[in-house]
N, CA, C and O atoms as a GROMACS GRO file, in nm:
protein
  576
    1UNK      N    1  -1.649   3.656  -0.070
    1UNK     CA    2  -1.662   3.517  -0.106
    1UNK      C    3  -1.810   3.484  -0.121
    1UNK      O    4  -1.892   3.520  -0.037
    2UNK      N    5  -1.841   3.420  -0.224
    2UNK     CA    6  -1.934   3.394  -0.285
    2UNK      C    7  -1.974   3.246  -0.157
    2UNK      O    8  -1.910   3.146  -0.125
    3UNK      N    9  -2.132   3.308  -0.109
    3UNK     CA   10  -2.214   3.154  -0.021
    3UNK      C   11  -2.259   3.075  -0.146
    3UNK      O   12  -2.281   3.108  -0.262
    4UNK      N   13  -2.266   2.960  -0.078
    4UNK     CA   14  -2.373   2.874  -0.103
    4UNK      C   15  -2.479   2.891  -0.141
    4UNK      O   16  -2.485   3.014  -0.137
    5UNK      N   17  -2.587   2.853  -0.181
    5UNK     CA   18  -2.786   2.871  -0.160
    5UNK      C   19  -2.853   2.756  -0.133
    5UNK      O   20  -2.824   2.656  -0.199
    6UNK      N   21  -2.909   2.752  -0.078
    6UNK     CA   22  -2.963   2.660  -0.044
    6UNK      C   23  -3.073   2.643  -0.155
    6UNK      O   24  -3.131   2.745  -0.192
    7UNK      N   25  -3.112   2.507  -0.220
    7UNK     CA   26  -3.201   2.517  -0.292
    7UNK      C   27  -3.318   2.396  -0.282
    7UNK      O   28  -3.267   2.286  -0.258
    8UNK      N   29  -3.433   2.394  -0.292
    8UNK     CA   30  -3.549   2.276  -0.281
    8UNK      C   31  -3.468   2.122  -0.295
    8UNK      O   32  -3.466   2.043  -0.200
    9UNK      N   33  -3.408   2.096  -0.420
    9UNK     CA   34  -3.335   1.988  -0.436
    9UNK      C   35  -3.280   1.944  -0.308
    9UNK      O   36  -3.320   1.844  -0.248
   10UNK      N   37  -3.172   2.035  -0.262
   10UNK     CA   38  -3.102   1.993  -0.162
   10UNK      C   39  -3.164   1.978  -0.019
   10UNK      O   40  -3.094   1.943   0.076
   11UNK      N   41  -3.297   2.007  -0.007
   11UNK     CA   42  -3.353   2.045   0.154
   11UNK      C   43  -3.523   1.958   0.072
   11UNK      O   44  -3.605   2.024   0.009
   12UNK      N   45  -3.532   1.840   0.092
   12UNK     CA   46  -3.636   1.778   0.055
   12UNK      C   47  -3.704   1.819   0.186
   12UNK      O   48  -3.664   1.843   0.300
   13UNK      N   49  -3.820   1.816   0.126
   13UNK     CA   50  -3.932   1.919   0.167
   13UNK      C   51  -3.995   2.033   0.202
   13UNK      O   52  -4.106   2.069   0.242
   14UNK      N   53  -3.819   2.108   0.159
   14UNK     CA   54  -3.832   2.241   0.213
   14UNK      C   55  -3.965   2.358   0.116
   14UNK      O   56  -3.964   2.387  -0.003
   15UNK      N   57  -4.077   2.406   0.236
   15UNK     CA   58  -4.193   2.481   0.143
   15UNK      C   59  -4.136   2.622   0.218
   15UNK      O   60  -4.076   2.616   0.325
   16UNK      N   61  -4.165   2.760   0.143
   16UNK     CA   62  -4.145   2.870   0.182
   16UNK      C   63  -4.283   2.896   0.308
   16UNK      O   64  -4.402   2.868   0.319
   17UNK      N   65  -4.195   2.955   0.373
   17UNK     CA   66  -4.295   3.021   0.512
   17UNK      C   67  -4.411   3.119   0.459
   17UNK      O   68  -4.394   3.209   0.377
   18UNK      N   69  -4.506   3.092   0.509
   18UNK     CA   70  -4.672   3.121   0.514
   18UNK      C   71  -4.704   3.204   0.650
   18UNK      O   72  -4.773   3.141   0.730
   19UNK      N   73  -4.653   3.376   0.706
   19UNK     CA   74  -4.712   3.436   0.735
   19UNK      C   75  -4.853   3.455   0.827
   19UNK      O   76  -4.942   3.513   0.766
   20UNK      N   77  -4.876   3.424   0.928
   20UNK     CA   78  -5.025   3.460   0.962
   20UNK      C   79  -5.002   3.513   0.968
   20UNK      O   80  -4.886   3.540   0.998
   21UNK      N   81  -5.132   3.623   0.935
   21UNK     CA   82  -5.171   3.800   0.900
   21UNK      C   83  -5.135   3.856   1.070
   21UNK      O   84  -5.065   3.958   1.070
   22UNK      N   85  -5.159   3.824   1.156
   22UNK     CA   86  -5.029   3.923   1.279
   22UNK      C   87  -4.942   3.826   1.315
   22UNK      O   88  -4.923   3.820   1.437
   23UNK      N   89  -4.899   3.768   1.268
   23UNK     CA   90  -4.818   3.690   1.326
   23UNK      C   91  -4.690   3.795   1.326
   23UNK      O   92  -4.665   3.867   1.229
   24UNK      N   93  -4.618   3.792   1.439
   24UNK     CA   94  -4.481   3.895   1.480
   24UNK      C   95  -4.362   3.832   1.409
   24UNK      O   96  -4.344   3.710   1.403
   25UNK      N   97  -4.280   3.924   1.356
   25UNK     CA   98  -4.157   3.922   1.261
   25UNK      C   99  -4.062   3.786   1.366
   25UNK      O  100  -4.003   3.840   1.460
   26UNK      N  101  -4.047   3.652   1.361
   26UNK     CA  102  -3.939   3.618   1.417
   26UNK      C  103  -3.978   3.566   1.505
   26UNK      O  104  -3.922   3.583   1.613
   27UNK      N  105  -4.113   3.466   1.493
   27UNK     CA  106  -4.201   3.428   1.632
   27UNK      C  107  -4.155   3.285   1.586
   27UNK      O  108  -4.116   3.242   1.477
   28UNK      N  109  -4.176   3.221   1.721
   28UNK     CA  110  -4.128   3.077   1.734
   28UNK      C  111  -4.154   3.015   1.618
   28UNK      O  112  -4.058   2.950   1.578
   29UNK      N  113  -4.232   3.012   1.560
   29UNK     CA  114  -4.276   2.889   1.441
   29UNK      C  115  -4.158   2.956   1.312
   29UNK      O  116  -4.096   2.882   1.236
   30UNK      N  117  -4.148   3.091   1.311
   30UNK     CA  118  -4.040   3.133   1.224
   30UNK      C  119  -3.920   3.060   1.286
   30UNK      O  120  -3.875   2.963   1.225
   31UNK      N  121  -3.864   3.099   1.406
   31UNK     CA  122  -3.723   3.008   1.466
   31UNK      C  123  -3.727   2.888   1.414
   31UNK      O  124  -3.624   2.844   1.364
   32UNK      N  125  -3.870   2.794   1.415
   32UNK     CA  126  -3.851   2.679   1.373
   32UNK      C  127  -3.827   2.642   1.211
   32UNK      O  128  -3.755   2.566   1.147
   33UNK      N  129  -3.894   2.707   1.193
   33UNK     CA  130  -3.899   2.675   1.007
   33UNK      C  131  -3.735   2.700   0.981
   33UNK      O  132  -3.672   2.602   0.942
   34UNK      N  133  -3.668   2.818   0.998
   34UNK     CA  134  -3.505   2.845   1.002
   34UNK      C  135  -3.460   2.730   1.040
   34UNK      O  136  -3.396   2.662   0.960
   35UNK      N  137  -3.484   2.680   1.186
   35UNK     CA  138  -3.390   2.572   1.227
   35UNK      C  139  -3.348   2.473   1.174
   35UNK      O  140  -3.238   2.418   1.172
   36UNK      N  141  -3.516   2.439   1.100
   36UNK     CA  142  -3.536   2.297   1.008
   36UNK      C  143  -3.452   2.310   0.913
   36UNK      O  144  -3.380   2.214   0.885
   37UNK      N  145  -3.439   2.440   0.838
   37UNK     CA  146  -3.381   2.439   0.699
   37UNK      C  147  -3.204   2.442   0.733
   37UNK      O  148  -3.130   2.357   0.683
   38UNK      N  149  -3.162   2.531   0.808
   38UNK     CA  150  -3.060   2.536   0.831
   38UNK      C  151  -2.966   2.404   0.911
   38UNK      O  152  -2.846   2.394   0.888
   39UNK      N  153  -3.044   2.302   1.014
   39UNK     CA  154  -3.023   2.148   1.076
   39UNK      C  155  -2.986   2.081   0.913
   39UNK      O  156  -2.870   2.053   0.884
   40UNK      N  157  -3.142   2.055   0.780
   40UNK     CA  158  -3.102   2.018   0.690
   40UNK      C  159  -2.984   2.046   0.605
   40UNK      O  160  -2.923   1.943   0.580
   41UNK      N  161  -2.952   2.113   0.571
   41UNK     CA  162  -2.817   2.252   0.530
   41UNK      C  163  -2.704   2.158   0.579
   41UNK      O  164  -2.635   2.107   0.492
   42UNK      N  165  -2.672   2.126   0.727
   42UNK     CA  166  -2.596   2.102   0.784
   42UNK      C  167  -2.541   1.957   0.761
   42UNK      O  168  -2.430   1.906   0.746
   43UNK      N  169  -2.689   1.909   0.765
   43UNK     CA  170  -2.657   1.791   0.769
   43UNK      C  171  -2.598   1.728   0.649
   43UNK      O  172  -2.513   1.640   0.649
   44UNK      N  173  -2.678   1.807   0.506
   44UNK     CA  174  -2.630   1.708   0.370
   44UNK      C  175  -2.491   1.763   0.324
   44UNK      O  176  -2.431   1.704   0.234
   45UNK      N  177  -2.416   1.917   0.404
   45UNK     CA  178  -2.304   1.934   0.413
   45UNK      C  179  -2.248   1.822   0.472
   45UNK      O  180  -2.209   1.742   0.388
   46UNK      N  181  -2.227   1.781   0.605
   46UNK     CA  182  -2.150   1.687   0.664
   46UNK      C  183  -2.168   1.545   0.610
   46UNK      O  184  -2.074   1.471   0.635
   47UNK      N  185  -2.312   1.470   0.515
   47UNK     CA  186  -2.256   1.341   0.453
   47UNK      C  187  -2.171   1.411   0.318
   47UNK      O  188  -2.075   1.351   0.270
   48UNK      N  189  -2.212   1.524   0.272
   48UNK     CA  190  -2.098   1.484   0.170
   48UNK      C  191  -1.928   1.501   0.163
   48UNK      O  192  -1.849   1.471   0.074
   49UNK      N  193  -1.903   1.577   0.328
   49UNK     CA  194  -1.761   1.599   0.398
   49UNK      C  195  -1.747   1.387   0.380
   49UNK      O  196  -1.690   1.348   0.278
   50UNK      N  197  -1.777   1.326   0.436
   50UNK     CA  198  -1.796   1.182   0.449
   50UNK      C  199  -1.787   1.172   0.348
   50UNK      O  200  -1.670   1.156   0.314
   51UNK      N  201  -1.886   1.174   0.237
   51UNK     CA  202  -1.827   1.109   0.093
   51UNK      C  203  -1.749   1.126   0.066
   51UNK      O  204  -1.694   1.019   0.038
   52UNK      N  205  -1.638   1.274   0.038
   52UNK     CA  206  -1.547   1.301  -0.014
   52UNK      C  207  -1.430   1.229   0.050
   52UNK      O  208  -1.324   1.201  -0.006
   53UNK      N  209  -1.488   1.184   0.260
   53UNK     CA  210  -1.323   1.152   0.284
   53UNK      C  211  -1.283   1.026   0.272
   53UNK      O  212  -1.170   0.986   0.301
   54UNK      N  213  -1.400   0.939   0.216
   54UNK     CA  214  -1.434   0.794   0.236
   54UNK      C  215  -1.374   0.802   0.057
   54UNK      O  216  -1.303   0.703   0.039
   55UNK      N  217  -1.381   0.867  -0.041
   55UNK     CA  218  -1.340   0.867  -0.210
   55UNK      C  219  -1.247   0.881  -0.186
   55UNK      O  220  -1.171   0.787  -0.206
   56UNK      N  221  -1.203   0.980  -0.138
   56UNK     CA  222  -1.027   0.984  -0.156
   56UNK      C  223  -0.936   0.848  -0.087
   56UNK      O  224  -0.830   0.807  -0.134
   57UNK      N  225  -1.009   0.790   0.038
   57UNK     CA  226  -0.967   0.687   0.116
   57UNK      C  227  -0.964   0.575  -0.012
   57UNK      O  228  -0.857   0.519  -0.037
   58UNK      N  229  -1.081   0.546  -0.087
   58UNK     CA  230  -1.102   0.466  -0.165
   58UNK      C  231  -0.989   0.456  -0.277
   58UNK      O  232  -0.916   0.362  -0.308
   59UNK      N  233  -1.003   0.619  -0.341
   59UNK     CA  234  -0.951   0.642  -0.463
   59UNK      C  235  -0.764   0.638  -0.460
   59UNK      O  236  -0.691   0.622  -0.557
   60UNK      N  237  -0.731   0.655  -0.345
   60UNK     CA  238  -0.570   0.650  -0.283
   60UNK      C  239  -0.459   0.550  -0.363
   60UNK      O  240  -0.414   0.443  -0.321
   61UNK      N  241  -0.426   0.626  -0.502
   61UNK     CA  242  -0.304   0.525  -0.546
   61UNK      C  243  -0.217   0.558  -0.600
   61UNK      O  244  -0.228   0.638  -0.692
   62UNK      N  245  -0.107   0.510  -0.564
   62UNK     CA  246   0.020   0.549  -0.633
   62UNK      C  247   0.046   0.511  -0.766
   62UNK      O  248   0.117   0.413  -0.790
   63UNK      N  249  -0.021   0.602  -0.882
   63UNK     CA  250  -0.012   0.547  -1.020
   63UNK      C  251   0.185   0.549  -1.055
   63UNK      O  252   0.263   0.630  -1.007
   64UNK      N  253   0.206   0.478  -1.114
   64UNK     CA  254   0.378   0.471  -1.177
   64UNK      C  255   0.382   0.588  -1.313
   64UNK      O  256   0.479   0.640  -1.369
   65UNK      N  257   0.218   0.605  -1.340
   65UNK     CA  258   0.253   0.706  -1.449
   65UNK      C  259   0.239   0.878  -1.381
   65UNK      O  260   0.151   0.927  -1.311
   66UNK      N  261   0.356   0.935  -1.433
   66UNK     CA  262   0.307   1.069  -1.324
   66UNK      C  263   0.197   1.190  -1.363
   66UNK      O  264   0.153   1.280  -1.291
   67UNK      N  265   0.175   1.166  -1.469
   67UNK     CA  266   0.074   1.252  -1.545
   67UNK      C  267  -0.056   1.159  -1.471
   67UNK      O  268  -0.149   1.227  -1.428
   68UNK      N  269  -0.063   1.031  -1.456
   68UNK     CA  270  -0.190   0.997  -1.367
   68UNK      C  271  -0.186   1.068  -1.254
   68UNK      O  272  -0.282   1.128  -1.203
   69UNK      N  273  -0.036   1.062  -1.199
   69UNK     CA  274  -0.067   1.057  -1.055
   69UNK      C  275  -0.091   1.254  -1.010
   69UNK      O  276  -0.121   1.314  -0.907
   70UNK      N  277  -0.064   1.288  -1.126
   70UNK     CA  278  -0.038   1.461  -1.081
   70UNK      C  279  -0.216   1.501  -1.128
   70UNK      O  280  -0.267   1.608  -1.095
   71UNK      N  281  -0.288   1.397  -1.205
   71UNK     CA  282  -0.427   1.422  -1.266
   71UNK      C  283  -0.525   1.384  -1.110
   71UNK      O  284  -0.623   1.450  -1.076
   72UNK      N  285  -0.471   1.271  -1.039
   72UNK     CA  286  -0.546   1.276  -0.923
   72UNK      C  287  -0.512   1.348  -0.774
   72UNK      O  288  -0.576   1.367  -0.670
   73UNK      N  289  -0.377   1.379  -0.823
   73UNK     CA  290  -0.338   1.457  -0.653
   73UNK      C  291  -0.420   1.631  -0.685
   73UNK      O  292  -0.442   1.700  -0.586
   74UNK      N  293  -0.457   1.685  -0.823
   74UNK     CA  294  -0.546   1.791  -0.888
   74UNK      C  295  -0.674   1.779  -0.859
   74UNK      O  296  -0.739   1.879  -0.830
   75UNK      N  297  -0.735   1.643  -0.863
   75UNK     CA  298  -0.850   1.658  -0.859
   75UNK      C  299  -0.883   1.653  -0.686
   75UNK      O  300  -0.949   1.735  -0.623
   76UNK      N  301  -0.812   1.528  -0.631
   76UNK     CA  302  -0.791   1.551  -0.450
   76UNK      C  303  -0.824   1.690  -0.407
   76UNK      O  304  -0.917   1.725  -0.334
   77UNK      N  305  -0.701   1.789  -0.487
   77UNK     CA  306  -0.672   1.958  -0.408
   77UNK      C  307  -0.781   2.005  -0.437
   77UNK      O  308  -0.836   2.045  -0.334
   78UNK      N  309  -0.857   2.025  -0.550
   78UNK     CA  310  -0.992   2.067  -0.615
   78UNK      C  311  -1.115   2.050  -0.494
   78UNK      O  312  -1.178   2.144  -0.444
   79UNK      N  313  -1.136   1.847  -0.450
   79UNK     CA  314  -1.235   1.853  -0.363
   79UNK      C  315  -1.202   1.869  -0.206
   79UNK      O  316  -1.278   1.855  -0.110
   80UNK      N  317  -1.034   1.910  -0.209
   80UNK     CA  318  -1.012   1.960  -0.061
   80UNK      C  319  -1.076   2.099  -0.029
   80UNK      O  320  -1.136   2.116   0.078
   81UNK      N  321  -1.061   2.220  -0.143
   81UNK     CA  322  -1.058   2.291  -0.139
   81UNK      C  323  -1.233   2.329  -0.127
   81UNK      O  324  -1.286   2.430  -0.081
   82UNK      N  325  -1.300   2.195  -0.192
   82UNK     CA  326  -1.467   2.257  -0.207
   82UNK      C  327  -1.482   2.199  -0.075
   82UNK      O  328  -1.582   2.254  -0.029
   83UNK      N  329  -1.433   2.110   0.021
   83UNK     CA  330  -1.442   2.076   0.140
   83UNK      C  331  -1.434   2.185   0.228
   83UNK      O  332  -1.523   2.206   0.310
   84UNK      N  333  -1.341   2.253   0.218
   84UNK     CA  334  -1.283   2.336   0.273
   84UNK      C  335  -1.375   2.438   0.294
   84UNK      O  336  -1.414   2.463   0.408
   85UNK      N  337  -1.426   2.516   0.169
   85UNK     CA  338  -1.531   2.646   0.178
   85UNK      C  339  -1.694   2.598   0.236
   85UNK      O  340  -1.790   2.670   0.264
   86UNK      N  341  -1.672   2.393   0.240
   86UNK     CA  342  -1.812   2.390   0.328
   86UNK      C  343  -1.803   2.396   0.439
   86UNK      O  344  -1.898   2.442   0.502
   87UNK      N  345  -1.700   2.358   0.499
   87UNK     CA  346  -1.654   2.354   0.604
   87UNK      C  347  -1.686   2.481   0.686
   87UNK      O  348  -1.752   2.480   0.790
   88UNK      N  349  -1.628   2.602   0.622
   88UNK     CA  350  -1.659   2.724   0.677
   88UNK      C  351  -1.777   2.749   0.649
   88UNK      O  352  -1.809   2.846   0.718
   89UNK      N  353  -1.874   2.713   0.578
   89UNK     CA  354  -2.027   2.764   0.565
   89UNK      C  355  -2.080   2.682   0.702
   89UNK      O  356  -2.114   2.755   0.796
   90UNK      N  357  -2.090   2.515   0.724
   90UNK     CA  358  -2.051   2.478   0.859
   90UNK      C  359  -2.082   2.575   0.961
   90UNK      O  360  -2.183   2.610   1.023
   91UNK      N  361  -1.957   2.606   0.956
   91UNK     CA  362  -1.952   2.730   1.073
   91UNK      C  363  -2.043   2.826   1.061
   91UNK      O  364  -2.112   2.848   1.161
   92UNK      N  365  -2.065   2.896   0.952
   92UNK     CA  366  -2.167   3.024   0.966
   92UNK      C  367  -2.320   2.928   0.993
   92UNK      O  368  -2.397   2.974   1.077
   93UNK      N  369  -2.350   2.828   0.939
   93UNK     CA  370  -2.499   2.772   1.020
   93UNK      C  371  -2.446   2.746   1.143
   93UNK      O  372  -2.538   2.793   1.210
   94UNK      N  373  -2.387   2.716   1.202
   94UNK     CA  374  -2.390   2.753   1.333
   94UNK      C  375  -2.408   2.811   1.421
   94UNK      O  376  -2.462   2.790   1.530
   95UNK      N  377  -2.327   2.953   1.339
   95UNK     CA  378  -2.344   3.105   1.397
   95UNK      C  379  -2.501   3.087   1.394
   95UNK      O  380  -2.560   3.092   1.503
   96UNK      N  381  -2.586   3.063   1.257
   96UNK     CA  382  -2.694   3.084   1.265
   96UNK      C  383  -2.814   3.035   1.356
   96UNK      O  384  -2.928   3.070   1.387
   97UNK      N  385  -2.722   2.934   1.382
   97UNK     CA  386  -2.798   2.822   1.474
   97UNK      C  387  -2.815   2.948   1.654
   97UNK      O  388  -2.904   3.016   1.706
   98UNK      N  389  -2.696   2.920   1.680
   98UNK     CA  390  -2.684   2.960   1.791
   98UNK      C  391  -2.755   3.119   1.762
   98UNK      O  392  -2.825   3.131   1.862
   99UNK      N  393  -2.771   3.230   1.692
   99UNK     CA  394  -2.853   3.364   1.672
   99UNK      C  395  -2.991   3.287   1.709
   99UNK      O  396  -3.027   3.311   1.824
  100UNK      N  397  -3.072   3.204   1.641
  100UNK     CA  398  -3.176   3.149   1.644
  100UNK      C  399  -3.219   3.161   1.819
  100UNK      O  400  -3.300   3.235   1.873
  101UNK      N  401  -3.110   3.035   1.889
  101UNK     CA  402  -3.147   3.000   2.011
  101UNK      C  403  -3.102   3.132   2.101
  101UNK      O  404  -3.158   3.149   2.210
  102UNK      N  405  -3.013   3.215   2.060
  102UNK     CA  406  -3.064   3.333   2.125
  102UNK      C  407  -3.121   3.462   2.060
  102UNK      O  408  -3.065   3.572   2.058
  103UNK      N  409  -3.255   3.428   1.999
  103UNK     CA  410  -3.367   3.493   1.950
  103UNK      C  411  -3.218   3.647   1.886
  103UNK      O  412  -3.221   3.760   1.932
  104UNK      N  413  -3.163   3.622   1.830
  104UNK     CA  414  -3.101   3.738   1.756
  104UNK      C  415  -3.134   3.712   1.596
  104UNK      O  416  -3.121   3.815   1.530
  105UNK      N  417  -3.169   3.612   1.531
  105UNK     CA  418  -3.182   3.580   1.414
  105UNK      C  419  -3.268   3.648   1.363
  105UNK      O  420  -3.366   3.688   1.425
  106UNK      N  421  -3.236   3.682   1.181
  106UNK     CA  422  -3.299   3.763   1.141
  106UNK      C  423  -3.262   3.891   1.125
  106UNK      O  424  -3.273   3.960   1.023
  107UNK      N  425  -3.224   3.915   1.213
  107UNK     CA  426  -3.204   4.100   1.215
  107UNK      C  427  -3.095   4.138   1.183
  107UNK      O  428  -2.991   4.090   1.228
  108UNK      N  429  -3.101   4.228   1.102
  108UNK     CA  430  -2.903   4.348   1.088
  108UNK      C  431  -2.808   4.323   1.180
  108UNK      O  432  -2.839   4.354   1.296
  109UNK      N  433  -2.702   4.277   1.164
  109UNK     CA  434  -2.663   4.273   1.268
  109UNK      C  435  -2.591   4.437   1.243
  109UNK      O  436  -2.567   4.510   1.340
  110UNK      N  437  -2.572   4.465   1.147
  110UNK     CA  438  -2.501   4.657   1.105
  110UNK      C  439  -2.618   4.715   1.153
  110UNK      O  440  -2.586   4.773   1.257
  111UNK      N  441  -2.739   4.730   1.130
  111UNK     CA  442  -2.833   4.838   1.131
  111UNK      C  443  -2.970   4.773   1.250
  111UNK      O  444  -3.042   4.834   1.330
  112UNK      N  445  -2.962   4.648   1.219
  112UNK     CA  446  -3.091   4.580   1.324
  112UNK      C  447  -3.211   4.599   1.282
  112UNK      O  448  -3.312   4.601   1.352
  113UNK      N  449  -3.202   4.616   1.150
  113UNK     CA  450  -3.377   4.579   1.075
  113UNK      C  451  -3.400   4.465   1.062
  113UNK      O  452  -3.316   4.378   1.083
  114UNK      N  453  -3.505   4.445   1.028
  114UNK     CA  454  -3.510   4.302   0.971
  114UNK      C  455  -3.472   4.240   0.818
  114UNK      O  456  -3.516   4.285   0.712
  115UNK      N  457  -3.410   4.163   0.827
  115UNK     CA  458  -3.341   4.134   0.680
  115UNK      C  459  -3.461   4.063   0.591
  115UNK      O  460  -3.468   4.075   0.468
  116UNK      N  461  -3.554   3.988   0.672
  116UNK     CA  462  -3.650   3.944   0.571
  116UNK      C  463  -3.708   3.833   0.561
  116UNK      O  464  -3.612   3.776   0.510
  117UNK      N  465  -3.823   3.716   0.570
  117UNK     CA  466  -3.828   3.591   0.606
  117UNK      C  467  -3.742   3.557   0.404
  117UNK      O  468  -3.635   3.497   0.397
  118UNK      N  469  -3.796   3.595   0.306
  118UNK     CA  470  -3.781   3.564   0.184
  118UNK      C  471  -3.619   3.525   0.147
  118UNK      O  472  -3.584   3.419   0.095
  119UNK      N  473  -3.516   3.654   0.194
  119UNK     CA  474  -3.435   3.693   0.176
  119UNK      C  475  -3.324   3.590   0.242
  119UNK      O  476  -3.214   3.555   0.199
  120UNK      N  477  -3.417   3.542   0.404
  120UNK     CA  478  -3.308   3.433   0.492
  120UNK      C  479  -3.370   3.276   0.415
  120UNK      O  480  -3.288   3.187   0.436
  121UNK      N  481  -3.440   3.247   0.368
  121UNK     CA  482  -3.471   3.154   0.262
  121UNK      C  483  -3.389   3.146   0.184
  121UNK      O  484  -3.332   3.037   0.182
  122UNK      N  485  -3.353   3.226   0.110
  122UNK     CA  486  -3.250   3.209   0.016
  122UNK      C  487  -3.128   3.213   0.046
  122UNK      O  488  -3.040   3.152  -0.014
  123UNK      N  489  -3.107   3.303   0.165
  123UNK     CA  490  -2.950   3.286   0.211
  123UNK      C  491  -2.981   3.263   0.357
  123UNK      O  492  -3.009   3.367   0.417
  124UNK      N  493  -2.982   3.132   0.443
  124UNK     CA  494  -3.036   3.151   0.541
  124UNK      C  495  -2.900   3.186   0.682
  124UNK      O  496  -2.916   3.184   0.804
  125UNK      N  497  -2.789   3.211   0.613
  125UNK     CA  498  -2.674   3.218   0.686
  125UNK      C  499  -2.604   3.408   0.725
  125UNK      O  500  -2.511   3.459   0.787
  126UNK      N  501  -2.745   3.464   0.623
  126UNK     CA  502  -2.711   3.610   0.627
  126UNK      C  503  -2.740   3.648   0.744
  126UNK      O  504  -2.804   3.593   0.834
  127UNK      N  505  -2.678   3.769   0.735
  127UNK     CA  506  -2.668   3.872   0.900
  127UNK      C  507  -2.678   4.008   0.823
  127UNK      O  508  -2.660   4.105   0.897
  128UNK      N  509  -2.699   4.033   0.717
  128UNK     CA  510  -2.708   4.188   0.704
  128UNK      C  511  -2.852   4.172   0.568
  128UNK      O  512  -2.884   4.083   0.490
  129UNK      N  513  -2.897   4.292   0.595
  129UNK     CA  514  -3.040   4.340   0.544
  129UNK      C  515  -2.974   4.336   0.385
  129UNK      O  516  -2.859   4.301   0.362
  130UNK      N  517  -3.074   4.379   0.282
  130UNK     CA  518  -2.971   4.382   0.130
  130UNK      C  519  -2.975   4.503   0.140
  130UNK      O  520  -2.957   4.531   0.021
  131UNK      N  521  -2.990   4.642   0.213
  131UNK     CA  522  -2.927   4.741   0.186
  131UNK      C  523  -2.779   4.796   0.268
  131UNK      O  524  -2.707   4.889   0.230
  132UNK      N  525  -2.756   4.700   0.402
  132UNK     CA  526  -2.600   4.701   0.400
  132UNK      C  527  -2.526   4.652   0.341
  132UNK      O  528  -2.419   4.691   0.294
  133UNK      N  529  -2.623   4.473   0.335
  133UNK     CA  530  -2.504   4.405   0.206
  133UNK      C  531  -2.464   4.450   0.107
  133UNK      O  532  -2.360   4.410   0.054
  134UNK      N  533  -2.563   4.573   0.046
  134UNK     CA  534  -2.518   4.642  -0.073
  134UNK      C  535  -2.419   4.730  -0.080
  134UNK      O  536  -2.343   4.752  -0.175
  135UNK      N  537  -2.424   4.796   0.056
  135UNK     CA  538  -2.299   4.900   0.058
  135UNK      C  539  -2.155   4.811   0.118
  135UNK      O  540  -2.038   4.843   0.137
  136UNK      N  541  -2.219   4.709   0.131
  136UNK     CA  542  -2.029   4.655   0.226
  136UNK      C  543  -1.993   4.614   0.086
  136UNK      O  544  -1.875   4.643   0.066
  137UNK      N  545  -2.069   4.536  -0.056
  137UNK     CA  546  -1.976   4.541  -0.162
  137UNK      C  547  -2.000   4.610  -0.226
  137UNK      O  548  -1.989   4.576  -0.344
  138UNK      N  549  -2.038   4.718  -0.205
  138UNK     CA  550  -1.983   4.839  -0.271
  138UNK      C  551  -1.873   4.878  -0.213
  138UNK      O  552  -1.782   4.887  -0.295
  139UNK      N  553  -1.835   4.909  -0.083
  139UNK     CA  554  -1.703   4.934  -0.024
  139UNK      C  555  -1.611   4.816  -0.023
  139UNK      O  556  -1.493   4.820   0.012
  140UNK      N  557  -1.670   4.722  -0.059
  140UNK     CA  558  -1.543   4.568  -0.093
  140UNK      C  559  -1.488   4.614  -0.250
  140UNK      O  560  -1.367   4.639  -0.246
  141UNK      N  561  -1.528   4.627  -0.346
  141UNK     CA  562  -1.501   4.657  -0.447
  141UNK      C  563  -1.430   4.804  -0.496
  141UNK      O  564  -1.360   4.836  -0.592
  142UNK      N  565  -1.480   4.872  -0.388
  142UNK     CA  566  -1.385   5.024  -0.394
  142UNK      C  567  -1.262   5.010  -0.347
  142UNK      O  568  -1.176   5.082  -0.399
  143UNK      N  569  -1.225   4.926  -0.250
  143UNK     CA  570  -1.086   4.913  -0.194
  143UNK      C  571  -1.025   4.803  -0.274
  143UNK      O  572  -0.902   4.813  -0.283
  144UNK      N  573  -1.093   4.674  -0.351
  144UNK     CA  574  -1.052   4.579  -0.480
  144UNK      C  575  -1.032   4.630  -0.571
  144UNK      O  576  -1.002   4.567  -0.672
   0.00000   0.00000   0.00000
């Protein structure tokens, strides 16, 4: 299943992490910069869980024509269903949340390298480096 990405639009103010030259792979100010992005993540997921449940509350009618009414109980299932897959992303910032507060974030959880400050930027909900992710769909697609 295809994630999310998080992108600038959606995370106002989000700037990519800036490195001091020793600064250690996964040092507090890294935990923080993750936290920030992933808290934001969370949050503009859950107003738009709210928008969607407050539209449908709104949008709720029993049209007499049934081609209306089968055009909005379609579009309902449509934003249940995009509810639905945020819902479970939800959950994986969580997971991520809680890796963070116990300093596991970041790392393989298959191999225990480091996956990457660049790489959790762009997907900040990953747990595998891109050379396991590469072989688990490669072995997702051999058994598909």
């Amino acid at each position: 299943m295809a994630e999310a990405r998080v992108n600038e639009a959606e995370i106002s103010g989000f700037v990519p992490y800036q490195s001091g030259p020793d600064e250690d792979y996964m040092s507090p100010e890294q935990e923080a910069h993750f936290r920030e992005i992933l808290l934001a993540w969370r949050l503009s997921l859950m107003e738009e869980v709210d928008r969607t449940v407050h539209h449908m509350q709104d949008e709720a009618s029993n049209f007499p024509d049934p081609n209306d009414r089968a055009t909005q109980e379609s579009e309902f299932s449509l934003e249940l269903r995009t509810r639905d897959r945020e819902r479970k992303l939800i959950k994986k910032i969580d997971e991520a949340l809680t890796r963070i507060d116990e300093h596991e974030y970041g790392y393989c959880e298959a191999c225990g390298v480091e996956i990457g400050i660049r790489r959790l930027e762009a997907r900040p909900t990953a747990t595998l480096c891109i050379d396991c992710k590469t072989l688990d769909e490669i072995r997702e697609r051999q058994r598909g």
